[in-house]
N, C-alpha and C positions, 0 to 999 in steps of 0.2 A: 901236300893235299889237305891235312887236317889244318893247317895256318890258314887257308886259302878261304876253307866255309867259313872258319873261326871270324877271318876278314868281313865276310860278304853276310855271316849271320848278323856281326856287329854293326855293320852300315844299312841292313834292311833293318835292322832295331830305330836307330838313330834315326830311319827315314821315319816310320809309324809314327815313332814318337814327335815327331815336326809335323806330319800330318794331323797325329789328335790332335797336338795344341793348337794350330794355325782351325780345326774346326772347331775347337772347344771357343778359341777368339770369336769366331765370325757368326756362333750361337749368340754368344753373350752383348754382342757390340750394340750399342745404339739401333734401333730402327731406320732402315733408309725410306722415306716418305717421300711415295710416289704418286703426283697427280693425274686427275683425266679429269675431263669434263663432256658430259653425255649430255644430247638436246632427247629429254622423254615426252612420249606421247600424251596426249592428254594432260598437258600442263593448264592450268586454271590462267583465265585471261588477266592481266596487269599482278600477277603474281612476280616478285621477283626471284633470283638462280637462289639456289640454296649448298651450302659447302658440308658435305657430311665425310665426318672422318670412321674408315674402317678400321678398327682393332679386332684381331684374332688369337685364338690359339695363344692363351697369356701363359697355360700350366705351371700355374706357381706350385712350386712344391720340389719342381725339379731339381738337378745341380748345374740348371743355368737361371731358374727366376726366381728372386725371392721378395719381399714385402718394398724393400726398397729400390728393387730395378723396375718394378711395376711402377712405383711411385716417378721416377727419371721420365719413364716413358712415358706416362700418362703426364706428367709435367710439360713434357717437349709437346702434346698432343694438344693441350690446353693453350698454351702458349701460342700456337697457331689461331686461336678464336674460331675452330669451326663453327656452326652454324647446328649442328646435330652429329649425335658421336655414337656411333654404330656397334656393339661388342657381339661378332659373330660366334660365341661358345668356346665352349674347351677353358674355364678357367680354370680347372683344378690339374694337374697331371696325375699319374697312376691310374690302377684300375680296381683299389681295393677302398671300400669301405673308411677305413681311419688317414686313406691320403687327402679326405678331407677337412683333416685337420688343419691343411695349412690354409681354409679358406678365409677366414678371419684377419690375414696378412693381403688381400686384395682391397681392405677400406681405406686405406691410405691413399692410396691411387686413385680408385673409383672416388672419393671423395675432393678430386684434384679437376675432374673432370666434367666441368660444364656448361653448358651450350645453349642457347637462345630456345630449341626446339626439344633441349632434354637430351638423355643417354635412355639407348634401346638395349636389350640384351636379348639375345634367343640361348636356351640352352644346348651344348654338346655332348658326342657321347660320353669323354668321359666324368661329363657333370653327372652324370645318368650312373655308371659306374659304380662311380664314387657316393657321392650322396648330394642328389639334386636338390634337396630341398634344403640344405647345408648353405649350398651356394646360391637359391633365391632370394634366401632370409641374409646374407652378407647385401647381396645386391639391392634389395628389399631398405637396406640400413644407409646405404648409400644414394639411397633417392633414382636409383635407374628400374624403366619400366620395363619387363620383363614380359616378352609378348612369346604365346608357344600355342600356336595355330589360334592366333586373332590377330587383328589389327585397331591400330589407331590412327587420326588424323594428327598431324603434324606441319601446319601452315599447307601449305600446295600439295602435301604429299600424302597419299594412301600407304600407310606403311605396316607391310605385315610382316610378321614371324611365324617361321614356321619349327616345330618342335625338331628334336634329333630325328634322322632318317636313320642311320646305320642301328640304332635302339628301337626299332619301330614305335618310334612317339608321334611321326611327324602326323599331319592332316594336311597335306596341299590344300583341295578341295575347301576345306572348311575356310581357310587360312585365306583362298581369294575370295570366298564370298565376301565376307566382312572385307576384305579390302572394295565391293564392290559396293558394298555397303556405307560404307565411310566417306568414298569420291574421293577424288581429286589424282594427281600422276602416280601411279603403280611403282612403288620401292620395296621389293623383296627380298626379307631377310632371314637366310640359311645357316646353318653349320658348315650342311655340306652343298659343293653345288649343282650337285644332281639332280634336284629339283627343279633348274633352272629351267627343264623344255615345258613346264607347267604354266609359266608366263609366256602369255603371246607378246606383250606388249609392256614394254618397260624396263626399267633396271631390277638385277639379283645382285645381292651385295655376300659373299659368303667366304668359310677360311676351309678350315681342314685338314687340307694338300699336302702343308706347309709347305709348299712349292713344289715336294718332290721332296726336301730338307738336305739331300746327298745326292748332289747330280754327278755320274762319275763321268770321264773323259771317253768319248766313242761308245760309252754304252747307256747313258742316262740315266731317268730313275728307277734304282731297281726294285723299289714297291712304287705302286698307284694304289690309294684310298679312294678315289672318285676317277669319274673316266676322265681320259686321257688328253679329252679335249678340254676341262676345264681344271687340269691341273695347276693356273700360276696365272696370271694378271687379268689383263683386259680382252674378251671374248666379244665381237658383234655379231648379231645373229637377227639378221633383218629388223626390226622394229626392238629389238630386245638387246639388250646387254648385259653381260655377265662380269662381275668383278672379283676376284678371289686373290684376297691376302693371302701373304706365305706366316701369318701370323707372328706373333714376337718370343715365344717360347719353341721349346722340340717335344720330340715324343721317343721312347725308348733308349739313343744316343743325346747324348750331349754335345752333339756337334752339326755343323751344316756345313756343305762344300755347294756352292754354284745355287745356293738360295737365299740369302743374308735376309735376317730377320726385315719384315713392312710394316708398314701404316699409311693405307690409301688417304687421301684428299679427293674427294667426287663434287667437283662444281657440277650441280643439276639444274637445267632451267630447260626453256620451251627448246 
């Protein structure tokens, strides 16, 4: 009897441990980049489509991203030529104070990545955390404009940011004026996508979720950060569309099952 558990302890050992690695792999692996292409309302006449790429959820600091995996994947993102390059929040990981030390190791990257129409940033909660103002002055150094309930115009697009919701930073309200202020087709941009039933009319671009990060077999995710409905890709919701990366880093675990790290491609035109 005691050979028997002694068996069955050492083969659930040997399982775990092929699980972590196989999630610690599918954290760390390349970005799988997935495209869509939405026709938005209110597109400006003889404007041509515009390709913007979404990055989310970088959390450098963790033990799956550090100054040079950021740089790989802002490399692969750049290399594509988007058109405009989206950074939905979250670049710091942790929740304290001095984990924003590693924020200074995002300029390599962010300095890799650039685009006809510019790099946007909104901040996440745990830029807010950590230390927000840490990581505007990195992004600040890297030439990306950082919108947190404003907007600017960007060829055809009204493009706003809206601050962290889960830190009560955000301002919807404020955030669509000035997009209504600005004109042209309605692009909004989140941490989180719960914001999303605030647009009547247009594209939410946002991260967060990370998909879910551990989808188990028959019982799915077992935390949601945002509801349920905009947990992972592409959402259509009459006039509106909603696109939520699973981001390129994790949170808490250093692994992912059934979410492998993204970076959207969004062809937008009429």
């Amino acid at each position: 009897m005691a050979h028997r558990l002694f068996r069955l302890a050492f083969w659930g050992l040997i399982a775990a441990l092929a699980c972590a690695g196989f999630g610690y792999w599918s954290a760390t692996r390349m970005p799988v980049f997935r495209e869509a292409r939405v026709a938005l309302p209110d597109w400006p006449v003889g404007a041509a489509p515009v390709t913007a790429a979404l990055i989310g959820d970088v959390h450098i600091g963790d033990a799956v991203t550090n100054a040079e995996r950021f740089e790989r994947i802002a490399g692969a993102v750049a290399a594509r030529r988007p058109d405009l390059v989206v950074l939905a929040g979250d670049f710091i990981a942790g929740h304290e104070r001095a984990d924003a030390e590693a924020a200074p190791g995002l300029l390599p990257g962010l300095r890799r990545l650039r685009a006809p129409l510019g790099v946007v940033a909104v901040p996440g909660n745990h830029d807010h955390w950590t230390n927000v103002a840490a990581v505007r002055r990195v992004l600040g150094q890297a030439g990306v404009t950082v919108l947190a309930n404003r907007a600017v115009r960007r060829g055809p697009l009204a493009l706003g940011g809206v601050d962290d919701l889960a830190t009560r930073h955000a301002d919807v309200a404020r955030t669509l004026a000035a997009m209504r202020r600005v004109g042209g087709a309605a692009v909004l941009v989140s941490h989180s996508p719960d914001v999303a039933p605030a647009l009547v009319r247009g594209l939410v671009l946002a991260g967060h979720t990370h998909c879910g990060q551990v989808i188990l077999p028959l019982f799915g995710a077992p935390v949601d950060v945002a509801h349920p409905r905009y947990r992972c890709g592409m959402v259509r919701e009459g006039a509106r569309t909603v696109i939520v990366t699973a981001g390129t880093g994790t949170s808490v675990l250093p692994i992912r099952f059934g979410a492998p790290p993204d970076v959207w491609l969004v062809r937008v035109g009429p």
